[in-house]
Structure formats: C-alpha cells, structure tokens
C-alpha positions as CSV (number, residue, x, y, z in Angstrom):
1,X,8.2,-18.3,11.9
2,X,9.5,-20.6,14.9
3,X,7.9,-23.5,14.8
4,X,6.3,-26.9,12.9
5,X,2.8,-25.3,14.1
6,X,3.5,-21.9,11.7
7,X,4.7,-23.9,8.4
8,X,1.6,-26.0,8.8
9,X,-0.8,-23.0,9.4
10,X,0.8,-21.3,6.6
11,X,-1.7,-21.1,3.9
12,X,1.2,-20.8,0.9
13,X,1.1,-24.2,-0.3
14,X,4.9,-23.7,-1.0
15,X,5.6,-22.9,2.7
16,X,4.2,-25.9,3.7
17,X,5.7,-28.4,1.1
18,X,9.6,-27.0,1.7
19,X,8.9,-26.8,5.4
20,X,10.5,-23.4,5.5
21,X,9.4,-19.7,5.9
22,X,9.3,-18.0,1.8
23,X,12.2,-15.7,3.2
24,X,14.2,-18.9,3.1
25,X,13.2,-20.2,-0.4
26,X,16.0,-21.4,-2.5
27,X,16.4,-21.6,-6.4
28,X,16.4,-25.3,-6.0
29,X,13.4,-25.8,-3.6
30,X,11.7,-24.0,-6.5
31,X,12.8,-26.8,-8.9
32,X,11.8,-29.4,-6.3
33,X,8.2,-28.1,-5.5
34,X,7.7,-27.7,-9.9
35,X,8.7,-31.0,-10.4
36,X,6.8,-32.8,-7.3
37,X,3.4,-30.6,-8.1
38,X,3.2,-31.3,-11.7
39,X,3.9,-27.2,-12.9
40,X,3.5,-26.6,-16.5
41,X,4.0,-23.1,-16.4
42,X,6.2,-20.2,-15.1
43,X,5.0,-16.8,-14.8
44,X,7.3,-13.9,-14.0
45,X,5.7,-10.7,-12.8
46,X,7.1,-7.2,-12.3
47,X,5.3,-3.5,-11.9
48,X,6.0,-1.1,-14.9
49,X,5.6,2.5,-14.8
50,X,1.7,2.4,-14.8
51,X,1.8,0.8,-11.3
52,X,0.3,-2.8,-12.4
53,X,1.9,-5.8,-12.2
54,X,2.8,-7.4,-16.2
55,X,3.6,-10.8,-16.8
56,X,6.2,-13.1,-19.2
57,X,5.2,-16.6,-19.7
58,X,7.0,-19.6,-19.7
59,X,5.8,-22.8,-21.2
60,X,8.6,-25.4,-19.1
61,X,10.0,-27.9,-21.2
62,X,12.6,-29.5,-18.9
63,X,15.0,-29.1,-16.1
64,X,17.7,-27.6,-17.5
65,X,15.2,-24.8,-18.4
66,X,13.5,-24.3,-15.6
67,X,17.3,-23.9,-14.0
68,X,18.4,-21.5,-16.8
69,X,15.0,-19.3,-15.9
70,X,15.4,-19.3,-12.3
71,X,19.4,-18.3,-12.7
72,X,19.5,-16.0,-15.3
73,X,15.8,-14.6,-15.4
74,X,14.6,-13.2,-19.2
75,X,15.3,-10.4,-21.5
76,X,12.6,-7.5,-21.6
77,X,11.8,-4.2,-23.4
78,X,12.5,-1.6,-21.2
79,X,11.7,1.2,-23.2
80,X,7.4,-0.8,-23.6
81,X,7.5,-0.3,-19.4
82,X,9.0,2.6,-18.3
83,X,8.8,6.0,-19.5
84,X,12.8,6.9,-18.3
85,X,14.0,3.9,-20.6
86,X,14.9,5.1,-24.3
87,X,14.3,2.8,-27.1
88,X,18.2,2.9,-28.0
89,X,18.9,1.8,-24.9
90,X,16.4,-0.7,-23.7
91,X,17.1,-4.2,-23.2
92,X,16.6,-4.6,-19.7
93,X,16.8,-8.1,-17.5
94,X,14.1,-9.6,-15.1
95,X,16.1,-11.7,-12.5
96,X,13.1,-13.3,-10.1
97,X,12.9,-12.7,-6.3
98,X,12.3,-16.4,-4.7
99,X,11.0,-15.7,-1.4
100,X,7.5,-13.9,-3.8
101,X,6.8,-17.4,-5.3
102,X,3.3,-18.4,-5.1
103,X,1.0,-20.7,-6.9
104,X,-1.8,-19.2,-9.5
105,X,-4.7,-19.5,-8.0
106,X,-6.6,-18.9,-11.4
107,X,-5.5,-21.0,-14.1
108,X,-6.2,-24.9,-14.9
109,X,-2.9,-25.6,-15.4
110,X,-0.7,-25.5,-12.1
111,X,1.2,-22.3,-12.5
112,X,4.0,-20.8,-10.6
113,X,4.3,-16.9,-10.7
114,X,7.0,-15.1,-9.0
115,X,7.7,-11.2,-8.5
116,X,10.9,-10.1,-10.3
117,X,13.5,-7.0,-10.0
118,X,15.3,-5.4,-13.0
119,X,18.9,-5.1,-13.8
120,X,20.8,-3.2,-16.2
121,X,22.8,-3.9,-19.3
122,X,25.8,-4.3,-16.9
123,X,24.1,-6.8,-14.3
124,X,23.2,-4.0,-12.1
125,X,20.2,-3.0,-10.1
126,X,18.4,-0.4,-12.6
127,X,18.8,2.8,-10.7
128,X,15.4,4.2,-11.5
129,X,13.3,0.6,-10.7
130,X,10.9,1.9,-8.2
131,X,11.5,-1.8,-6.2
132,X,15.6,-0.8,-6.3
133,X,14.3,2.9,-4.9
134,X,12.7,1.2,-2.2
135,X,15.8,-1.3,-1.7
136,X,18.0,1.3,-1.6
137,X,16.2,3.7,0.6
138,X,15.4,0.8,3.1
139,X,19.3,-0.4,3.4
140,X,20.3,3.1,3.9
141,X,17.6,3.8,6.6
142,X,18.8,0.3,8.3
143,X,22.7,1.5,8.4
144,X,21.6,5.2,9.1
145,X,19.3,4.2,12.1
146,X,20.0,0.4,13.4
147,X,16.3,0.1,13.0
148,X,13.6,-2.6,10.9
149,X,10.8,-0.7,9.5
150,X,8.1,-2.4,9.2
151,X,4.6,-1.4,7.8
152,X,0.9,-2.5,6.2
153,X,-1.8,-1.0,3.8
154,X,-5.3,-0.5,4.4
155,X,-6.4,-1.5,1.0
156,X,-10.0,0.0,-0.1
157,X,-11.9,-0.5,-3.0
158,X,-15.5,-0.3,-4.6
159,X,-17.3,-3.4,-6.7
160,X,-19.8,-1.8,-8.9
161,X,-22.7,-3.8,-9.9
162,X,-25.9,-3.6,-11.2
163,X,-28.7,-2.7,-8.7
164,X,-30.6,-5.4,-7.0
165,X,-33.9,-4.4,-5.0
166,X,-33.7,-7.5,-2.5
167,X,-31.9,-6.0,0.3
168,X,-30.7,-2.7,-0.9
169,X,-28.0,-0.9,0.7
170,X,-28.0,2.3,3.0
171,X,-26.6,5.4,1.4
172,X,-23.0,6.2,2.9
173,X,-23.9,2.9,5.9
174,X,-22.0,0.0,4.8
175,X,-19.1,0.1,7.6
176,X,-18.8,-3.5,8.6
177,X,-22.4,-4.7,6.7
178,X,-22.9,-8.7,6.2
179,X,-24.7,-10.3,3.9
180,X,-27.4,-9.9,2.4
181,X,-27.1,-6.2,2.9
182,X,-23.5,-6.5,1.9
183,X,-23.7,-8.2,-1.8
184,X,-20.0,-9.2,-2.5
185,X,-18.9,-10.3,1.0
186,X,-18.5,-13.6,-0.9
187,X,-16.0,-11.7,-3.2
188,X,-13.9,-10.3,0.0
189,X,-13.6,-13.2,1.5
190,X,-12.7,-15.3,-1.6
191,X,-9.9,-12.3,-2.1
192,X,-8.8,-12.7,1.4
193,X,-8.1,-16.4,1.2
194,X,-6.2,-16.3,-2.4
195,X,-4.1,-13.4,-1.0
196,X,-3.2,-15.4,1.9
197,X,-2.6,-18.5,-0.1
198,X,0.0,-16.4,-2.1
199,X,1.3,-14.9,0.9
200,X,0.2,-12.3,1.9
201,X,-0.1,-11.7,5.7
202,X,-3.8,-11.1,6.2
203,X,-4.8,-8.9,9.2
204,X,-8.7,-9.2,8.4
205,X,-11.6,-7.7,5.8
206,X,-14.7,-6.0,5.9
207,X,-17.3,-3.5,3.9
208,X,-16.5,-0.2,4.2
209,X,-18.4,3.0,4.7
210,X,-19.3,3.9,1.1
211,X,-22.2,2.3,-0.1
212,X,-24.8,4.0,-2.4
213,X,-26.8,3.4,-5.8
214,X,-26.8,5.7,-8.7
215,X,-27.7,5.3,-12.7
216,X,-29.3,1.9,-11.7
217,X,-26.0,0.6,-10.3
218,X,-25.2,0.0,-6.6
219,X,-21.4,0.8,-5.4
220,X,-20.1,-1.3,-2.2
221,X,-17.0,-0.5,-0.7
222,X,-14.8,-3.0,0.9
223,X,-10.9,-3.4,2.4
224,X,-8.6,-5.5,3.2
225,X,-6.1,-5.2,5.8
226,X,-2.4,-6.7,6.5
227,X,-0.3,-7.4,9.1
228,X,3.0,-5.5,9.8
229,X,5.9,-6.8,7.8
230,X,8.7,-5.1,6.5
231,X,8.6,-2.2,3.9
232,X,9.5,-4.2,0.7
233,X,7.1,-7.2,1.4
234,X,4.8,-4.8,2.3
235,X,4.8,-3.5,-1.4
236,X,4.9,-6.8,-2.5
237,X,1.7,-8.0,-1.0
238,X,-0.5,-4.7,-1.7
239,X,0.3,-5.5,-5.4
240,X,-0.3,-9.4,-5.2
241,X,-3.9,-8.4,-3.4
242,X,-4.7,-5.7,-6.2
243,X,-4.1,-8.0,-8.6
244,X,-5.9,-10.8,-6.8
245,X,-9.1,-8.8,-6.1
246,X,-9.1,-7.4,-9.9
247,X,-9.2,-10.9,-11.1
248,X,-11.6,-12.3,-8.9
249,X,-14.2,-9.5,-9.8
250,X,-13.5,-10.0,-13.8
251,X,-14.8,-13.7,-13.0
252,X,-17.4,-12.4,-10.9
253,X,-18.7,-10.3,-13.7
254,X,-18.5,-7.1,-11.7
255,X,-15.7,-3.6,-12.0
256,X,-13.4,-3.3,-9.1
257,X,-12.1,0.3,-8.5
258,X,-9.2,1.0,-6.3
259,X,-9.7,4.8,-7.8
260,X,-9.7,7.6,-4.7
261,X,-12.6,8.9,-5.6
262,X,-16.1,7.1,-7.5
263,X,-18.1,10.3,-7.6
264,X,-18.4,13.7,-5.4
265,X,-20.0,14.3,-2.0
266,X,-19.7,9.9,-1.6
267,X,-16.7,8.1,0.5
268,X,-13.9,7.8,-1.4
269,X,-10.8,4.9,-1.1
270,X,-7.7,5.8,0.5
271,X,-4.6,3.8,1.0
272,X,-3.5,3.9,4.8
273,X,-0.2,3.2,5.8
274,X,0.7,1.9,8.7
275,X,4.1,2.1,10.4
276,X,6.3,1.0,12.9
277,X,10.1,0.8,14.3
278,X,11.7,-2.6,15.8
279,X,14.9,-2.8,17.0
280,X,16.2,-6.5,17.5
281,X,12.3,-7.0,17.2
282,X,10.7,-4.9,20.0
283,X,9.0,-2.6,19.3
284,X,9.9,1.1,19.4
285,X,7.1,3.1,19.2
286,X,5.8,2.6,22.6
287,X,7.6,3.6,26.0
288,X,6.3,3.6,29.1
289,X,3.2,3.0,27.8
290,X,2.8,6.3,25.8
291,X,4.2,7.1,22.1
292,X,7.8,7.2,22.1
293,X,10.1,10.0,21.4
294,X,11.0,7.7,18.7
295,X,8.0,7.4,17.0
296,X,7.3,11.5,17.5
297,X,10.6,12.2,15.5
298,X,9.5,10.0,13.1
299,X,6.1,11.4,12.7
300,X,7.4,14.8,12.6
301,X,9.7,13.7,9.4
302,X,7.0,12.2,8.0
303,X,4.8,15.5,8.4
304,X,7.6,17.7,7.4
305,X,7.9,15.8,4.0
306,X,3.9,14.9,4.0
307,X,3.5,17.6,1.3
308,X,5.9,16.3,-1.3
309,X,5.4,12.2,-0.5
310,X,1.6,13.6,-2.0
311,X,3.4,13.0,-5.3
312,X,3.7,9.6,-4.9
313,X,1.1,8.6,-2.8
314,X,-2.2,11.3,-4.4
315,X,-0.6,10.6,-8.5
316,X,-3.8,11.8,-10.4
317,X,-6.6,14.4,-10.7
318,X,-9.2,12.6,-8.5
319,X,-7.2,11.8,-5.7
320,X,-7.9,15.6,-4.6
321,X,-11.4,15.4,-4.7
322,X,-11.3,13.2,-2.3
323,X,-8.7,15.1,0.0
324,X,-11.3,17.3,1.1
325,X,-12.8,18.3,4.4
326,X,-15.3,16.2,6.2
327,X,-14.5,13.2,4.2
328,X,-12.8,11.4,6.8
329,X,-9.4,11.9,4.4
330,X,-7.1,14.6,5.7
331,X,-6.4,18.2,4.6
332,X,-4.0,19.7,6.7
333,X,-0.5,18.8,8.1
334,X,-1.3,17.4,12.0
335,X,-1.1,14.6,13.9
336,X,-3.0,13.3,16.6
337,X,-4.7,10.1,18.8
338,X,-7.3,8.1,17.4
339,X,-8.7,11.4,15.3
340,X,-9.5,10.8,11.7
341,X,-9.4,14.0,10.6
342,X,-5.2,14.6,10.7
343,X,-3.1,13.0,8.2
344,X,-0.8,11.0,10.6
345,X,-3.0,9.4,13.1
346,X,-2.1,7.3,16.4
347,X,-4.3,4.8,16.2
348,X,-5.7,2.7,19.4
349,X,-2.4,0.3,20.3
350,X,-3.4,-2.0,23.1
351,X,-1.5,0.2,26.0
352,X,-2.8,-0.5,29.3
353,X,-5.4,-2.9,28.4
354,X,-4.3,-6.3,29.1
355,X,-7.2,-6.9,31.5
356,X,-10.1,-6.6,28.7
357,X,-9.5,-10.7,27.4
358,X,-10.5,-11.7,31.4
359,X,-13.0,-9.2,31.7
360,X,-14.7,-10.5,28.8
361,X,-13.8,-14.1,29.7
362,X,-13.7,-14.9,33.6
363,X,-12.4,-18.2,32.8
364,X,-9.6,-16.8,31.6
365,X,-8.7,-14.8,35.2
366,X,-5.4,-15.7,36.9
367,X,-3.7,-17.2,33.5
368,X,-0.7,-14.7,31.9
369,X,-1.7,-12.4,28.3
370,X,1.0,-12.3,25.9
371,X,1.9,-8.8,26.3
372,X,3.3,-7.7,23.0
373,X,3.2,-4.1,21.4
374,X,0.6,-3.4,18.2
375,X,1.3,0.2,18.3
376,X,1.8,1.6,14.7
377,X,1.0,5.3,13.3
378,X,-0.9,5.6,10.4
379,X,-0.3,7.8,7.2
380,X,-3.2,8.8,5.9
381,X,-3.2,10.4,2.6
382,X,-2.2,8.3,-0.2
383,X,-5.1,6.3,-2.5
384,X,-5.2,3.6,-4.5
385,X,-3.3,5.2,-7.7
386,X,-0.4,5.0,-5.1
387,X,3.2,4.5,-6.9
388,X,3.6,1.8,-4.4
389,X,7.6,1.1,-4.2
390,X,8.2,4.8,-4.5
391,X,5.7,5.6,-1.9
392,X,6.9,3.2,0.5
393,X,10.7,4.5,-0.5
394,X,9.5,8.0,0.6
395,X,7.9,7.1,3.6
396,X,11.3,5.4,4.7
397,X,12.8,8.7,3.4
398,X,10.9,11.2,5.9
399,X,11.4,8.2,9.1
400,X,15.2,8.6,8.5
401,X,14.5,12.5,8.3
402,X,12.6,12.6,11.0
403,X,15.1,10.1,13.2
404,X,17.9,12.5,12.2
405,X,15.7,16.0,12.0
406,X,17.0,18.7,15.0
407,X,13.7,19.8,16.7
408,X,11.2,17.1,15.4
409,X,10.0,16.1,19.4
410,X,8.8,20.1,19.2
411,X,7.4,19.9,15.8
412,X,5.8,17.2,16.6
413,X,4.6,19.0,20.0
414,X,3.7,21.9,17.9
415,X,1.7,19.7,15.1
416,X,-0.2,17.5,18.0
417,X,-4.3,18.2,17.4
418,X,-6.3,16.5,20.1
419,X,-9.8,17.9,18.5
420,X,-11.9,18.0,15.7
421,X,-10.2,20.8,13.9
422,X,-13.3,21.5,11.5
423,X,-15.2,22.4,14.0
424,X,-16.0,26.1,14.3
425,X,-15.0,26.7,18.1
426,X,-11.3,25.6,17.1
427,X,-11.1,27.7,13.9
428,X,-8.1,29.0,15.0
429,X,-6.1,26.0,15.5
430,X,-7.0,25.0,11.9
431,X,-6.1,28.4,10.5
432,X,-2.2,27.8,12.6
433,X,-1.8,24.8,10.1
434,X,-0.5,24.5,6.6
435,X,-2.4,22.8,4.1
436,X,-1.8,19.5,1.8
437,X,-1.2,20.3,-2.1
438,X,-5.2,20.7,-4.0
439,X,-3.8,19.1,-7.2
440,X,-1.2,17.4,-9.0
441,X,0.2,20.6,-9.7
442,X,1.0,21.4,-6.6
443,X,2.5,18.3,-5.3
444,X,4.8,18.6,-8.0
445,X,6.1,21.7,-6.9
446,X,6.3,20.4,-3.4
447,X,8.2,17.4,-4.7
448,X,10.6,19.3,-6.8
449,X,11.1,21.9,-3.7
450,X,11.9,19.1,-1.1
451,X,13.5,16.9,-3.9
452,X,17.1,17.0,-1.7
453,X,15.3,14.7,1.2
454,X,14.8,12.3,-1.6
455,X,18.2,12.5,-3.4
456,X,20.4,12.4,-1.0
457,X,23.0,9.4,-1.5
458,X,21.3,8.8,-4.5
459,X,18.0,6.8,-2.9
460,X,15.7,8.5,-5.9
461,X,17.7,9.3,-8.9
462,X,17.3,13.2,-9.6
463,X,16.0,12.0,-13.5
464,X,13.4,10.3,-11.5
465,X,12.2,13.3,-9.6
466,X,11.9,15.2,-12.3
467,X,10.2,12.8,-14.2
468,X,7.4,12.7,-11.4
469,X,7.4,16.6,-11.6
470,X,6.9,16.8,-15.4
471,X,4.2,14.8,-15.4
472,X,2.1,15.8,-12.6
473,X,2.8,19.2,-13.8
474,X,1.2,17.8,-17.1
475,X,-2.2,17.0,-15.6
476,X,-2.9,21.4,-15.9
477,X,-5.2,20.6,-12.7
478,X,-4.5,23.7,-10.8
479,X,-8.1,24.9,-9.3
480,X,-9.5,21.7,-10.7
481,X,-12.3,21.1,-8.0
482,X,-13.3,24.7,-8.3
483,X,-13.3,24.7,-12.0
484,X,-15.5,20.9,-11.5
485,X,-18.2,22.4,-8.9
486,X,-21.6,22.0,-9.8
487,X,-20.2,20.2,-13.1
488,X,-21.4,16.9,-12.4
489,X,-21.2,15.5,-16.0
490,X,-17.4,16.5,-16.4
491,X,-16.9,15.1,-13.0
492,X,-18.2,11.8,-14.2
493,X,-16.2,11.8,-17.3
494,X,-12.6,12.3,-14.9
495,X,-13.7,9.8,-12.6
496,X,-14.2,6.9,-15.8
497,X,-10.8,7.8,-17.2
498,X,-8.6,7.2,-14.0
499,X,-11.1,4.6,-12.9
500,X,-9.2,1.8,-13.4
501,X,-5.5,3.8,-11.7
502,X,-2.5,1.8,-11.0
C-alpha cells in the first residue's frame, strides 16, 4: 500500500482506523483500536492437526490484560491439537501474529480475533508447527534464491440444500450462473465481502461448474479467488475464507463442503495454486514476453516433486476419486499453456495484449495502460482437505528445487504438452508420462521416497514426514476406486465421512 487512497479503500476496518497497512500493525495499535471501538472480547485462533482453525477466548477485563495477552499470548494443550505432541510433554504457548488481526464479523459483541503461532517450552518456534514449516521453508528459499514468492488459492466448494423446483439448475452447467438459476450467489457474495473485511485480498467469485440434484437435494458449486500475496499470508487468508464461508452457511441453514469429491461421475472441488517469483517486485516469470527460464526451472521442481507434495495437498481417500481423467483435475505429471488437463498449467497472463482496453473502449485510444505482469503458473492438484501450511511449505520446497535442479529447462522441455493428452490420436504422448499416486497409499510412499527434498536443513522435521507416511499408509486405500466401482452406496458412505475435511 502507497497511498491515503489504499488505507481508505481497505475494507479491514483496522486498516483504516491505524491508517497503516496490517503488515505494519503494532501491539499497541491493537490496544488503541480495542479501547476506541468498545472490544469486549479477544479471540485467538490457530490450525491444529485436523487442518481447522480452534479458538481460546478471552473475556477483557482491563488494560493491563489486554497488554499481558498481546505480549505473552496463553498456555495450550499441545498434546488435544497435534498428534506429534505427547501428553508428558505438552504445554505448548500461543504467541499471536498482529498483522492477522481482524474484527468478527459474527458475534454481537465487538470481537477481535487474531491468528497465532506456537512456541515451545523453551520460547522457541515448535519445530513441527505446520505455520513454522512454512516459515522456515520460505526464509530459506529467500536466502537460497534472492527471490519473494508469492501465491493464491482457487478456493471451491459445494452448498448443499434442499431442492427447490423454481428455477432448477442444469446438470454439470453452473460455470459462472446468476441468480435465480444460481441459489446461493447471495451466500458468495456475503463470503466475499467478510473475507475482505478481515483481510483477505479478494480477486473475485463465481458459481462453478458442478451443479446437479440428487436424493431431493440440489448441490451448487462456487469459488472464490485471491490475489497474489506472499506464501504465508496466502495460508492465512485460505483458512480465514474457509472459516468465513463455513459460518455463513451454518447461519444460512445450508452444509458447505470444501470435500474433493461430493459423489462420482459429478465435478469435484480442487484447490488451485497459483504461483509466482518477484525480485525487488518485478515480476519474474515473464521475459520477453514468453515464460521465463525462471519460471520453467521452477515448474520443472515443482513436477519433479508433484508426486510426493500429493501428500499434503490430496490427504484423504476421496481426493483420488476426483483425480481422475476427463474431470478437468489432472492425472499425469505435464505442464502446459492454458490446458486443463496437466497438473501445472500456464494460465492466460496478459502478454501482448495491452491494446484490448482501447479496442473495447475507443475513448480510451491514445492514453498509456499500466503495463504490469499477472503471469502466475498454476498447480493443479491439491483439494480442499489440503494441509494448507505444509502444502504451501512444499510448494516452496520444489521452487527452490527446481531454481537449484541441473537440467530442469530440459525437463521442463521434455514435460511441455500442448494437446489434449486423452485424446486417442496422442496416445502415445500420454503413455511417455508418469502418472500421479491413485491413493493415499501411494503418496505416502512417494513422500517417504523423496522425503530428502523436504528435510534438507531441517524445513520439515524427519518425525513429521513420517508422521504424514504412517497415516496415509493407514487409510489401506490401495485400488480403492476399483474396489468402489459400481458400489454407489459404499461410495456415498466415504464421501459423508470426509465430507466435512480440514
């Protein structure tokens, strides 16, 4: 933010009373803002080992306690959040992060709540935190490289309601619908406004592809995209939205679902990720306006390591259902331009088109366009049961890989697809590449195989690697859609139990 016009645009009613961008919060513009707005209650929030944000409470009864929360955070049960923290052991403190202050836009009372980090018995960053995996792997990307990564989610997800006959959706049609074919635009758009107001940086929303009814219940599918911003923000904000949208459709008296997959031959959700390199904030995945060299090492590292990041990014059964072909999700390890069926994709970045604006608008002929790079590349397997810290710390993992890799420009030459590679007349091409992990199962043993990428100067503790790999190992899902087929009931079952992922 540069000027008095960003503050008062800002839609984080903090950002505009301090005057100041959140990066810059203080402990004591905190204090000032709680005691000018009248707020009863604190609220610290931190993810636990399910993937969803929990909460400690705090009734404020004065300043000195307000400044004794704020400096020395709380006291919590490690052991009740993460699986990796024995009960002998498990005092564990929650210090709070000020620049993730935002206002509750739920409760009656005026409520703070603020995103926290944990710490050991010692003061120290808990090794195994997925937020201090993320921390670490980002500082040692930023001394390894020189580079800010930055990078958004495409965050999907289905409202399940029952079936109305005014208006009834299309089967598998609902990509960009309005109302009234599009029931819970209302809900999106309510979403999109609280997320911004507890700042997230809103790119737009819209209804997604998968629509359908079945039972006597209608399923709409919706998402919500950010703007680039980097890595650990980026995991803040995905968590603040999922917790946002859950919220909003509890009061709306209708089941959100960020699940990967609802029920078979339907769309399912996916989490996209988007990516991109700045140095001394240009952009560096564009160069003479094609992909950079930069940005191919980089996707190369991420491709290379694409079948162990699964472990973090595809975390139950169900999220290989919906890596399947002709889903629009991907299956094999390939990149390409605007293609959705590869698992890195090059989306459509604004190179050589600056004249479009005029050419819609002849008024605007003969005036300058800000010409300023968008170009990302988008990873396109993880879902919505998504470890979110850890898959963001893996993703910065594989760019450093990449960056450092000797012959990623001719994997990445070697990987490049520039066709539909289920069709039959390019059979061939699709045999020449090597498939994702089908299950859990498999990622594990892709994870635990490539585990050296991740442990290396200690970014992912080798407990919490193994950890990962006992327990997808311990879904047994091995074969799991072929054991499923035609089983429609059992498929139902799976999909209620890991409805509700982190």
């Amino acid at each position: 933010m540069n000027s008095n016009s960003d503050i008062l645009m800002n839609p984080n009613e903090l950002v505009q009373f301090l005057k100041k961008p959140a990066a810059q919060f203080t402990r004591e513009d905190l204090i000032r803002f709680i005691e000018a707005r009248g707020i009863e209650m604190l609220n610290f929030r931190y993810v636990a080992g399910d993937g969803k944000l929990k909460a400690l409470n705090f009734v404020l009864s004065g300043r000195n306690h307000l400044e004794s929360i704020l400096s020395s955070g709380e006291r919590v049960d490690g052991s009740s959040l993460f699986p990796f923290v024995g009960a002998g052991s498990s005092d564990l403190y929650v210090i709070p992060r000020y620049r993730t202050a935002f206002l509750n836009p739920f409760t009656e009372r005026p409520t703070l709540e603020i995103l926290c980090s944990f710490y050991d018995f010692e003061g120290k960053p808990l090794e195994s935190a997925p937020e201090n995996i993320l921390r670490k792997a980002y500082a040692k990307f930023r001394d390894s490289t020189g580079l800010t990564m930055k990078a958004l989610g495409e965050l999907e997800y289905y409202v399940k309601s029952f079936s109305e006959d005014l208006y009834p959706s299309v089967d598998q049609k609902g990509y960009h619908q309005t109302k009234p074919f599009a029931k819970f635009e209302d809900l999106r758009v309510e979403a999109l406004m609280l997320c911004a107001r507890a700042g997230c940086r809103i790119k737009y929303g819209h209804s997604e592809v998968g629509s359908f009814t079945k039972d006597g219940e209608d399923y709409e599918q919706h998402e919500i995209e950010f703007l680039p911003v980097e890595v650990d923000e980026a995991v803040d904000q995905l968590l603040i939205a999922k917790w946002i949208i859950r919220l909003l459709g509890y009061e709306y008296g209708v089941e959100v679902s960020f699940a990967p997959k609802i029920t078979v031959g339907k769309a399912g959700s996916g989490l996209h990720v988007h990516m991109m390199l700045e140095k001394d904030g240009r952009n560096m995945m564009v160069e003479n306006g094609r992909i950079s060299d930069t940005a191919r090492k980089m996707i190369a590292g991420i491709l290379d390591l694409s079948p162990s990041l699964t472990a973090f990014g595809n975390t139950i059964p169900t999220s290989y259902l919906r890596l399947v072909p002709h889903q629009e999700a991907p299956t094999n390890i390939c990149w390409g331009d605007r293609n959705r069926s590869v698992l890195v994709r090059v989306p459509l970045g604004w190179l050589g088109s600056s004249d479009m604006i005029t050419d819609a608008n002849p008024v605007e002929k003969g005036k300058s366009v800000p010409e300023e790079s968008k170009q990302t590349v988008e990873f396109r397997a993880p879902d919505g049961s998504a470890d979110l810290y850890l898959l963001m710390a893996g993703l910065v993992v594989a760019a450093e890989h990449g960056l450092s890799m000797k012959g990623a420009l001719e994997m990445a030459e070697e990987l490049y697809v520039n066709v539909n590679i289920f069709r039959d007349e390019h059979s061939e091409k699709l045999a020449s590449l090597k498939s994702l992990p089908a299950s859990c199962y498999e990622s594990a043993g892709m994870l635990d195989k490539q585990r050296q990428f991740y442990e290396e100067g200690n970014v992912f503790p080798a407990g919490t690697i193994g950890n990962i790999v006992e327990r997808l190992k311990g879904y047994n899902d091995r074969d799991l859609s072929e054991r499923l087929y035609g089983k429609h009931e059992e498929i139902a079952e799976l999909v209620r139990e890991y409805l509700h992922c982190s």
